[in-house]
PDB file as gemmi writes it, atoms N, CA and C in Angstrom:
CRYST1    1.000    1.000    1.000  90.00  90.00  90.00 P 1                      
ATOM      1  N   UNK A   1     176.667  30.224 -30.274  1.00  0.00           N  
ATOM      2  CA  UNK A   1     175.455  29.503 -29.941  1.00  0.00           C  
ATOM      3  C   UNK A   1     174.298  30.167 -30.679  1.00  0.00           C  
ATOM      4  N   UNK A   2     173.627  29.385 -31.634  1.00  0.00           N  
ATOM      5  CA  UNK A   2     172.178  29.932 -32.314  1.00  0.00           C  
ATOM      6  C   UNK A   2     171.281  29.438 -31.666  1.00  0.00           C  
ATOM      7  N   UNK A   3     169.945  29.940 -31.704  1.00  0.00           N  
ATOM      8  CA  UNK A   3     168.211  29.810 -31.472  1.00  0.00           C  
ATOM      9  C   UNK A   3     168.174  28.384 -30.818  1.00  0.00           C  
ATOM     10  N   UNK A   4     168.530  27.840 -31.842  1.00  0.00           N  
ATOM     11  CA  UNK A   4     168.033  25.876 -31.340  1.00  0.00           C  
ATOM     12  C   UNK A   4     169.028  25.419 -30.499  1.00  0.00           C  
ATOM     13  N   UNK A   5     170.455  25.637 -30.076  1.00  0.00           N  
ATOM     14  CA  UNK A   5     171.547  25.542 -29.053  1.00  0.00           C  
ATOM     15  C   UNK A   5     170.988  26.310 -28.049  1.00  0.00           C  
ATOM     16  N   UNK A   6     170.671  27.216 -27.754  1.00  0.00           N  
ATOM     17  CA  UNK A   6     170.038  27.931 -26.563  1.00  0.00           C  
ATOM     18  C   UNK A   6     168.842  27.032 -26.104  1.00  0.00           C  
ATOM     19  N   UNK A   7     167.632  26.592 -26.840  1.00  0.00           N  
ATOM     20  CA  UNK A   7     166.587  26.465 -26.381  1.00  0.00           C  
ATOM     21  C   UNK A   7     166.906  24.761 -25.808  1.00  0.00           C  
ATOM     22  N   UNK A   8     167.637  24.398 -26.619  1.00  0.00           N  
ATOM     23  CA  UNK A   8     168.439  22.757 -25.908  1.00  0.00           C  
ATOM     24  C   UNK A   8     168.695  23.020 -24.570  1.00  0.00           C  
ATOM     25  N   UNK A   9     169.814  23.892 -24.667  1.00  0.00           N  
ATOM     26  CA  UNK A   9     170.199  24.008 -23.446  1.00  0.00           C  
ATOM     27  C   UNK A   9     169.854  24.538 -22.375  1.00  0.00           C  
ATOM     28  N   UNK A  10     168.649  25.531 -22.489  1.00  0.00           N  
ATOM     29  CA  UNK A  10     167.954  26.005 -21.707  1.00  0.00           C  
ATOM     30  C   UNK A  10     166.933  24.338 -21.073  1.00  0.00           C  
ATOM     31  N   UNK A  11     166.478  23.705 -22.492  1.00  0.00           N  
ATOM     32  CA  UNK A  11     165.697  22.485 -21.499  1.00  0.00           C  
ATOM     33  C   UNK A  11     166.329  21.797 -20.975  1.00  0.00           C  
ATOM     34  N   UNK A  12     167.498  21.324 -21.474  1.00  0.00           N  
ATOM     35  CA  UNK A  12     168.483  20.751 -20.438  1.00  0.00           C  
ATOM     36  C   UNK A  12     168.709  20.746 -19.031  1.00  0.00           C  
ATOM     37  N   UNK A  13     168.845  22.081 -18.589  1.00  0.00           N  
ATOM     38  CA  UNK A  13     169.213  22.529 -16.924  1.00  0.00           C  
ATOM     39  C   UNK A  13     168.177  23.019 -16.522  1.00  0.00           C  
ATOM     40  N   UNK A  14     166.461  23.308 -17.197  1.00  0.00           N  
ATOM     41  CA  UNK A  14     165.808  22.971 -16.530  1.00  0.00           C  
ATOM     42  C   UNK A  14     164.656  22.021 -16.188  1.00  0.00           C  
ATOM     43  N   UNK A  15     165.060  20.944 -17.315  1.00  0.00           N  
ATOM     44  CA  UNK A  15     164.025  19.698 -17.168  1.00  0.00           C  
ATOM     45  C   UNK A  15     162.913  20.036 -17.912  1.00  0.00           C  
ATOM     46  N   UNK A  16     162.699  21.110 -18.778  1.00  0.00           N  
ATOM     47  CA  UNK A  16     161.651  20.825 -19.565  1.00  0.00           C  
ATOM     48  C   UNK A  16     161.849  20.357 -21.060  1.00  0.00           C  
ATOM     49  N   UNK A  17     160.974  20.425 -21.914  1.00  0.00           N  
ATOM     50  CA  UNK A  17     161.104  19.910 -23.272  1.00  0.00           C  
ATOM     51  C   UNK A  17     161.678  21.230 -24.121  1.00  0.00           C  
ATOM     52  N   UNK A  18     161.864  20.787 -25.068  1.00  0.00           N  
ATOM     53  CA  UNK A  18     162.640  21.920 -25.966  1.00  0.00           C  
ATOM     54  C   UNK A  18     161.072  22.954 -26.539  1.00  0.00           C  
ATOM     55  N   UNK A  19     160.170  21.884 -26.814  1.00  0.00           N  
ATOM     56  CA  UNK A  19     158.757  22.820 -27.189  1.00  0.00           C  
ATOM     57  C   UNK A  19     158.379  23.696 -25.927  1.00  0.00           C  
ATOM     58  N   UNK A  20     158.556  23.487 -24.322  1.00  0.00           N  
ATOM     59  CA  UNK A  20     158.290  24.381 -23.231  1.00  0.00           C  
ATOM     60  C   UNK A  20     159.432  25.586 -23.823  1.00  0.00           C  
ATOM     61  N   UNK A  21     160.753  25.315 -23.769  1.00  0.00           N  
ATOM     62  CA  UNK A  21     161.827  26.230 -23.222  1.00  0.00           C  
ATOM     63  C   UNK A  21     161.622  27.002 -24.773  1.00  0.00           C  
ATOM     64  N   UNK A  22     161.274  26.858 -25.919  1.00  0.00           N  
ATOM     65  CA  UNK A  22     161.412  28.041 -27.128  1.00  0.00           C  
ATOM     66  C   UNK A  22     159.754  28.513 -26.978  1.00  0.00           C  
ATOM     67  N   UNK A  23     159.013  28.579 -26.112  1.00  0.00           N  
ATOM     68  CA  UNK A  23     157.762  28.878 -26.081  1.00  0.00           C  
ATOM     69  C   UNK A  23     158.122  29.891 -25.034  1.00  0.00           C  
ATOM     70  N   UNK A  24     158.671  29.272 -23.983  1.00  0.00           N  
ATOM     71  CA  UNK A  24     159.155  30.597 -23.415  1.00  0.00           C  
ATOM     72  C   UNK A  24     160.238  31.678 -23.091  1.00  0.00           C  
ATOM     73  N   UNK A  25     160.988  31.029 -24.158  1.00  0.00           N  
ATOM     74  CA  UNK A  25     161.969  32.315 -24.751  1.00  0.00           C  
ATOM     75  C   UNK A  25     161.045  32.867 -25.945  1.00  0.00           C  
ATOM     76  N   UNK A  26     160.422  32.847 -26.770  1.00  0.00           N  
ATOM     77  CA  UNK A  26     159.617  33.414 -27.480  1.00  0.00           C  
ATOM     78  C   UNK A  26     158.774  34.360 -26.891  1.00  0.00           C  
ATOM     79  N   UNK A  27     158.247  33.909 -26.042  1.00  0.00           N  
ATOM     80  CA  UNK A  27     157.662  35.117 -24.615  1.00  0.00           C  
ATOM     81  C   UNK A  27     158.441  36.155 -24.566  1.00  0.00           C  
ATOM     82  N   UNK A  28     159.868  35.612 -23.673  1.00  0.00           N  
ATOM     83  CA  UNK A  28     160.208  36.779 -23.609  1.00  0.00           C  
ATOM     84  C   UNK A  28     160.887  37.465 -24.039  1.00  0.00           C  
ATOM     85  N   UNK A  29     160.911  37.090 -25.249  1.00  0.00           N  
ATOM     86  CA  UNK A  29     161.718  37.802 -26.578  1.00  0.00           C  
ATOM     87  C   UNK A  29     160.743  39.126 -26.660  1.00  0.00           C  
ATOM     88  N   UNK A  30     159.196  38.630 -26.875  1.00  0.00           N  
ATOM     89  CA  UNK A  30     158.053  39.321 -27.417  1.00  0.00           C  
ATOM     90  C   UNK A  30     157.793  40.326 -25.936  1.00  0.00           C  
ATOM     91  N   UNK A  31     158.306  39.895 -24.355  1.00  0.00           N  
ATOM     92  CA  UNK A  31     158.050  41.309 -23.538  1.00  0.00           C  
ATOM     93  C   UNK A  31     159.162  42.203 -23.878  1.00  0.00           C  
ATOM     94  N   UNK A  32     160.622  41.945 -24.154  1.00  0.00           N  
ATOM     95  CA  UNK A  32     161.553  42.636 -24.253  1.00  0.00           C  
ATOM     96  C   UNK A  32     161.757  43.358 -25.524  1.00  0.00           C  
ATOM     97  N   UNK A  33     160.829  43.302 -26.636  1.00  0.00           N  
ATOM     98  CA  UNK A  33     160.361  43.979 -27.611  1.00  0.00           C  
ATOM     99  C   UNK A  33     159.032  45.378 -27.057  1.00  0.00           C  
ATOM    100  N   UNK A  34     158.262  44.310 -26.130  1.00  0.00           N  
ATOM    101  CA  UNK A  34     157.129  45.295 -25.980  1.00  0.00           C  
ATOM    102  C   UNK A  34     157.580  46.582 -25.189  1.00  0.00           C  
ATOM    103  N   UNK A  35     158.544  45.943 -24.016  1.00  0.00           N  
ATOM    104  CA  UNK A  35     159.189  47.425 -23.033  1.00  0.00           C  
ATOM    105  C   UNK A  35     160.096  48.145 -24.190  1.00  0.00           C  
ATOM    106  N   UNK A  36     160.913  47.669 -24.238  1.00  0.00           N  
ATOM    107  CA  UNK A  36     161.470  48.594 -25.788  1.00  0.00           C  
ATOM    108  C   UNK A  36     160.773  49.663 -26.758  1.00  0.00           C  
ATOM    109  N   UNK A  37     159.732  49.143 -26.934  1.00  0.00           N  
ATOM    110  CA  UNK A  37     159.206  49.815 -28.039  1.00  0.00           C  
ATOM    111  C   UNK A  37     157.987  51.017 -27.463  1.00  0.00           C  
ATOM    112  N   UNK A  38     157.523  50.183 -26.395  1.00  0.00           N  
ATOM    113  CA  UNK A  38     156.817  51.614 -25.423  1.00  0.00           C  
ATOM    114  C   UNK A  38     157.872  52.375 -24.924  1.00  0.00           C  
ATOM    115  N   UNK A  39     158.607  52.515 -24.167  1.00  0.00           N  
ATOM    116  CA  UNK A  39     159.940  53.090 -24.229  1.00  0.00           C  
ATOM    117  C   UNK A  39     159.578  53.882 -22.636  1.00  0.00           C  
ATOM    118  N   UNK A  40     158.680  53.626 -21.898  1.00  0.00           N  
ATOM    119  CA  UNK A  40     158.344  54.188 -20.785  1.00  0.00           C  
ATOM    120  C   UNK A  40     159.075  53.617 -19.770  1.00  0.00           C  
ATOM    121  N   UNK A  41     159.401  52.447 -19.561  1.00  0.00           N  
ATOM    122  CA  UNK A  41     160.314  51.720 -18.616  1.00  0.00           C  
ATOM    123  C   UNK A  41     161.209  51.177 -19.231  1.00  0.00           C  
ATOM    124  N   UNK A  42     161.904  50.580 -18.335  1.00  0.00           N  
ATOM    125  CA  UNK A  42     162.903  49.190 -19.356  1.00  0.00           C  
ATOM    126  C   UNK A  42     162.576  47.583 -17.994  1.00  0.00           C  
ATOM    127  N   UNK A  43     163.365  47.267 -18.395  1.00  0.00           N  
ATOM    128  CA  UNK A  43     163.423  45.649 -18.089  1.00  0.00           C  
ATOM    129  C   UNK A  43     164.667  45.647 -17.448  1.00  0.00           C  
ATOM    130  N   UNK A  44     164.960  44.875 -16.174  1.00  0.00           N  
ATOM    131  CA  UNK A  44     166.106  44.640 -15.460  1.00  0.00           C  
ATOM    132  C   UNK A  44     165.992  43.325 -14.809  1.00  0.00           C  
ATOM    133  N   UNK A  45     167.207  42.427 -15.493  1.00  0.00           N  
ATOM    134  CA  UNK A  45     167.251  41.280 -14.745  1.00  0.00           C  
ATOM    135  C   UNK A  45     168.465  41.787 -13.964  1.00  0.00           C  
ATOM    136  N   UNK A  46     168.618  42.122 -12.590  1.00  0.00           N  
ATOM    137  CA  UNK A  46     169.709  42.172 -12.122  1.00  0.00           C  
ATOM    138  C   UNK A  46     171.164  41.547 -11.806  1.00  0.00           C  
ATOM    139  N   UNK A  47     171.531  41.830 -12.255  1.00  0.00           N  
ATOM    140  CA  UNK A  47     173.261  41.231 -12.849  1.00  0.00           C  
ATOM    141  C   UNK A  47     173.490  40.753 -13.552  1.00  0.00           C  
ATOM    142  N   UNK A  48     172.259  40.797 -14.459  1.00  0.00           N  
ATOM    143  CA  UNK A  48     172.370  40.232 -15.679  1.00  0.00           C  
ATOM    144  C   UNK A  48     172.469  40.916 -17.071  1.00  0.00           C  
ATOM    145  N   UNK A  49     170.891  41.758 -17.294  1.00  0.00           N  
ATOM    146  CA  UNK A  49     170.892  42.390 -18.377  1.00  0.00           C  
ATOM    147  C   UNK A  49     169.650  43.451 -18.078  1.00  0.00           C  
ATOM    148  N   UNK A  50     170.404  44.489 -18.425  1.00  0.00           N  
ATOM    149  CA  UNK A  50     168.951  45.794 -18.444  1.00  0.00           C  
ATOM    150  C   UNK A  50     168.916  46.109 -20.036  1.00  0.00           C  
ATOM    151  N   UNK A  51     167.231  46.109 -20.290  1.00  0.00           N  
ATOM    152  CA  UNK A  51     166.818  46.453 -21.784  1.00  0.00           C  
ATOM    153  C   UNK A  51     165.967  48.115 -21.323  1.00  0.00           C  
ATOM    154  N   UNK A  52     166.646  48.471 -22.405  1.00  0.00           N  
ATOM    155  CA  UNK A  52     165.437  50.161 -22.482  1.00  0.00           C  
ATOM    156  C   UNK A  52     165.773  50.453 -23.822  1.00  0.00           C  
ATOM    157  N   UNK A  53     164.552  51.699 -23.878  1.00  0.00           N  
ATOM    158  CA  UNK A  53     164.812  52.440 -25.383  1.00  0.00           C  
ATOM    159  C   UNK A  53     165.910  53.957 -24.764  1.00  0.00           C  
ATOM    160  N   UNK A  54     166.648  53.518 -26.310  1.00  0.00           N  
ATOM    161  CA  UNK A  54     167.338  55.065 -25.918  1.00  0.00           C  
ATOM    162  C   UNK A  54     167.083  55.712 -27.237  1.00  0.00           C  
ATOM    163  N   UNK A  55     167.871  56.756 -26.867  1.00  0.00           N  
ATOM    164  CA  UNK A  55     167.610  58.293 -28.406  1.00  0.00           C  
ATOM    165  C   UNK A  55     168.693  58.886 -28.620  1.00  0.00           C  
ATOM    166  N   UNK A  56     168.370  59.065 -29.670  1.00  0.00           N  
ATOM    167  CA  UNK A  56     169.867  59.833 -30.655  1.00  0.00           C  
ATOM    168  C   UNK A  56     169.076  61.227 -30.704  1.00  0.00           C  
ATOM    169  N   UNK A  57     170.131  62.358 -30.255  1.00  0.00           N  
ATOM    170  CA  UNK A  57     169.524  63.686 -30.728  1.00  0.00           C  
ATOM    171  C   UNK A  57     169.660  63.862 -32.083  1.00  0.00           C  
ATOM    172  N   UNK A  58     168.788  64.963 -33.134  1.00  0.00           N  
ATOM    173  CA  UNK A  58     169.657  65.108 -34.355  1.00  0.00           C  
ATOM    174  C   UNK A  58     170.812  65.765 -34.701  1.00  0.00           C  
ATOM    175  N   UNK A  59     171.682  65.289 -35.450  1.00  0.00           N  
ATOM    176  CA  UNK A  59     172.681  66.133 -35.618  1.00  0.00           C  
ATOM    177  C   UNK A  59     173.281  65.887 -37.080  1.00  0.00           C  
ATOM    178  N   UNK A  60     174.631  66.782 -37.158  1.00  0.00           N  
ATOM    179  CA  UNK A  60     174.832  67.251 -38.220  1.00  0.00           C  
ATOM    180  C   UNK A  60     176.382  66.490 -38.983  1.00  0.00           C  
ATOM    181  N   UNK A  61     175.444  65.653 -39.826  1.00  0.00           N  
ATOM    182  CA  UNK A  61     177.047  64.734 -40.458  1.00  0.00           C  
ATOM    183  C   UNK A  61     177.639  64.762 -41.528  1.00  0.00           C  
ATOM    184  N   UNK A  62     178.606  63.802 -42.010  1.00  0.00           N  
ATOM    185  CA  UNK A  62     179.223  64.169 -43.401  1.00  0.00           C  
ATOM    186  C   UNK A  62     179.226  62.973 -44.423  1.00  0.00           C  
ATOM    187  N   UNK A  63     178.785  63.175 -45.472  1.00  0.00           N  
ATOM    188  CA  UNK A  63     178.895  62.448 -46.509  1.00  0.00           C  
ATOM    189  C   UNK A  63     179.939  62.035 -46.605  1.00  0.00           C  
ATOM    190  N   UNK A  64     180.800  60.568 -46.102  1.00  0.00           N  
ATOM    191  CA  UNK A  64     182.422  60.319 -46.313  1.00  0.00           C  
ATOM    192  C   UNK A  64     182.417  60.613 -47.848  1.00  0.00           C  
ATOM    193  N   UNK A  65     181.739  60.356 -48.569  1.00  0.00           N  
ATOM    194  CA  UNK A  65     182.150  60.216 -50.580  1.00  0.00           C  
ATOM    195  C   UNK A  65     182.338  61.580 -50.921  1.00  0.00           C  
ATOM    196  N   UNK A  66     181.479  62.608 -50.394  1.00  0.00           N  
ATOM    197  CA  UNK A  66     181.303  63.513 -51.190  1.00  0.00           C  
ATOM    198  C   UNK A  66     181.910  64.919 -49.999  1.00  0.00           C  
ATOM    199  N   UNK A  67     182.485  64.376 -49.000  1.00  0.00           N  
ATOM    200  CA  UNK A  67     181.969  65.621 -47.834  1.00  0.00           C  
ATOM    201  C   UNK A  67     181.831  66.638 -47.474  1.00  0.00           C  
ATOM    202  N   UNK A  68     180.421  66.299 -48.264  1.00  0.00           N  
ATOM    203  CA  UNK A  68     179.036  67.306 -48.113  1.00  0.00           C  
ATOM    204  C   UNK A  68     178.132  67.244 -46.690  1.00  0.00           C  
ATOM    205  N   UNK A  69     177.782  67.950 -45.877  1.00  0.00           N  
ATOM    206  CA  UNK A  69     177.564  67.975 -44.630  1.00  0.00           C  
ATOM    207  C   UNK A  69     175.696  67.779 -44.997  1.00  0.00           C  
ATOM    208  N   UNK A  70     175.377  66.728 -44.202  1.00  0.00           N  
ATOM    209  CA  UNK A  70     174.214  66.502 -44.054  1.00  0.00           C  
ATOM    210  C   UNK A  70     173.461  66.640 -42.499  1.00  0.00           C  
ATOM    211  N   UNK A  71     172.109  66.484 -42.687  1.00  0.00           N  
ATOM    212  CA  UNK A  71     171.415  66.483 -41.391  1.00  0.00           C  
ATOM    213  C   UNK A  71     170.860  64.800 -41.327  1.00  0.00           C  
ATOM    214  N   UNK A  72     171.407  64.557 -40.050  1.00  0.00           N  
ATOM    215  CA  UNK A  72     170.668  63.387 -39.422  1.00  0.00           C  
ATOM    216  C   UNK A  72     169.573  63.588 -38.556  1.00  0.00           C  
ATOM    217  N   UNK A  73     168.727  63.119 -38.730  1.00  0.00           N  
ATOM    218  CA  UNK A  73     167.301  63.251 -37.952  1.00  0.00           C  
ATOM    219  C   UNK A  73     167.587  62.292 -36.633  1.00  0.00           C  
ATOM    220  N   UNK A  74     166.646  62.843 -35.236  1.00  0.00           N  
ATOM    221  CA  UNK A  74     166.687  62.290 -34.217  1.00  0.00           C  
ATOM    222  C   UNK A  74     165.814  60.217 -34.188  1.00  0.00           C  
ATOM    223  N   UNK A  75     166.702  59.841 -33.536  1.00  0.00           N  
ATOM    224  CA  UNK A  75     166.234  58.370 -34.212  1.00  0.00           C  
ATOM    225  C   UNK A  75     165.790  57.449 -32.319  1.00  0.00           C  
ATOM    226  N   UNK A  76     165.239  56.423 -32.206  1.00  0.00           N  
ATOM    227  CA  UNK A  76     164.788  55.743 -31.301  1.00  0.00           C  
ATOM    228  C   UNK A  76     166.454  54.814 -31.326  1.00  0.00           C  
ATOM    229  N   UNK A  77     166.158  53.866 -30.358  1.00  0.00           N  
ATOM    230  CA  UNK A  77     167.461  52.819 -30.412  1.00  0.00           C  
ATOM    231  C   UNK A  77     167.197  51.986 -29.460  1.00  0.00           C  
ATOM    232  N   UNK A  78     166.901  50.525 -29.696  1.00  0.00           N  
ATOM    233  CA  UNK A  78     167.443  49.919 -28.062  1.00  0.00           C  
ATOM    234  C   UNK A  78     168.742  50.199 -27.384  1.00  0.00           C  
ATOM    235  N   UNK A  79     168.423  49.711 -26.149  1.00  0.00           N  
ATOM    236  CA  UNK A  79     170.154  49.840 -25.645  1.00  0.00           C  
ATOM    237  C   UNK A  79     169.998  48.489 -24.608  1.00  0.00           C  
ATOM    238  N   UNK A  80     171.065  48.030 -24.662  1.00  0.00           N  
ATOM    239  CA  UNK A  80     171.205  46.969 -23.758  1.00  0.00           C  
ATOM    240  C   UNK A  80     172.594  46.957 -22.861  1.00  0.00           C  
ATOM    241  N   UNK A  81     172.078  46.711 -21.599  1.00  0.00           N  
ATOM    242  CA  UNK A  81     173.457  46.921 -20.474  1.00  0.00           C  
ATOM    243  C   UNK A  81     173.761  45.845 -19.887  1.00  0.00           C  
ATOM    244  N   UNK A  82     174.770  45.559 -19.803  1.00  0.00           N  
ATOM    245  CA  UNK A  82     175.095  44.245 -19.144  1.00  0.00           C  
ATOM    246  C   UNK A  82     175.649  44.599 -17.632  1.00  0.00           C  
ATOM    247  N   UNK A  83     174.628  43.725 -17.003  1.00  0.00           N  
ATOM    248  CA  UNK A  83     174.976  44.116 -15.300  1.00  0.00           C  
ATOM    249  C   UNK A  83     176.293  43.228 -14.689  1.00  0.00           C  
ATOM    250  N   UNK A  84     176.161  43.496 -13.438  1.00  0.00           N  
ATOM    251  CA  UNK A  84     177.690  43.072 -12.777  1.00  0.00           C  
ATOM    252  C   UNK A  84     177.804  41.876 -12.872  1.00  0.00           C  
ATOM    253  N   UNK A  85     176.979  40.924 -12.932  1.00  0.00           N  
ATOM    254  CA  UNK A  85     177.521  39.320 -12.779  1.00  0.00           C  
ATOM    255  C   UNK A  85     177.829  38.735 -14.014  1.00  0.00           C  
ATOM    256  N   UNK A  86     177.229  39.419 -15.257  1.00  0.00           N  
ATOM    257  CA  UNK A  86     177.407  39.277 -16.340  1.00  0.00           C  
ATOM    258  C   UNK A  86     178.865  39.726 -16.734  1.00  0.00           C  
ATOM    259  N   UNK A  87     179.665  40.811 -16.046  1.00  0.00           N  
ATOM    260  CA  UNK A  87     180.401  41.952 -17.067  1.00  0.00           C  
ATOM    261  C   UNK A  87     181.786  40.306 -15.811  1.00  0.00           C  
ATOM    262  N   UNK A  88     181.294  39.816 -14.691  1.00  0.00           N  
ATOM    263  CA  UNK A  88     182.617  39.486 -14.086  1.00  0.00           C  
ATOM    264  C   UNK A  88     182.661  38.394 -14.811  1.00  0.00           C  
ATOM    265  N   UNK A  89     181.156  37.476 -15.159  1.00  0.00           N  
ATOM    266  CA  UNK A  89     181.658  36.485 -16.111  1.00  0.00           C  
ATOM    267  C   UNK A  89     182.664  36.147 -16.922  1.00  0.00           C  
ATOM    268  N   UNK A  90     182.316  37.527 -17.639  1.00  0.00           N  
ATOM    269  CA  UNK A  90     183.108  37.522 -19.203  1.00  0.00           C  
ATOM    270  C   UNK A  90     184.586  37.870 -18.507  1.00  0.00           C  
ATOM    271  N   UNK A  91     185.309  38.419 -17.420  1.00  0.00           N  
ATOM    272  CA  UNK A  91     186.125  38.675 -16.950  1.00  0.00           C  
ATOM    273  C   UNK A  91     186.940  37.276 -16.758  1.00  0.00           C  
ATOM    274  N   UNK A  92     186.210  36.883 -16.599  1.00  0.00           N  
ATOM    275  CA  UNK A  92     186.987  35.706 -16.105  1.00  0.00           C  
ATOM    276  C   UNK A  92     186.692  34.806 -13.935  1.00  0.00           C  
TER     277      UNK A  92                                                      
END                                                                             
């Protein structure tokens, strides 16, 4: 399912127009960027999906071509968790 299959189907089941439902998935595309990127909280739809920032410590890797041992610098990351009603979905 891409961008324009979602926002169909989002107006679909809830009666609005396709210009309401990608106006407000665009929203909250743009809060689930903003908690992310401040990185002070995260976002929890419960049983659905938790958004936060996570972190990589730095550490110490290997050039597969050459292996020559390099340094990786500490890096930001989203992380996304899929809660319980989500994980039984996909279960079946």
């Amino acid at each position: 399912m891409n961008r324009k299959d979602l926002i169909s189907a989002v107006a679909d089941k809830s009666g609005v127009t396709q210009a309401d439902a990608d106006k407000v998935l665009a929203a909250f595309q743009d809060v689930v960027f903003d908690v992310v990127a401040k990185g002070d909280e995260k976002l929890t739809l419960p049983g659905f999906l938790t958004f936060e920032q996570g972190s990589r410590a730095a550490r110490e890797g290997r050039n597969p071509a050459t292996g020559e041992t390099i340094q990786i610098p500490a890096s930001k990351t989203a992380k996304v968790t899929a809660g319980s009603k989500l994980k039984a979905a996909a279960a079946g």
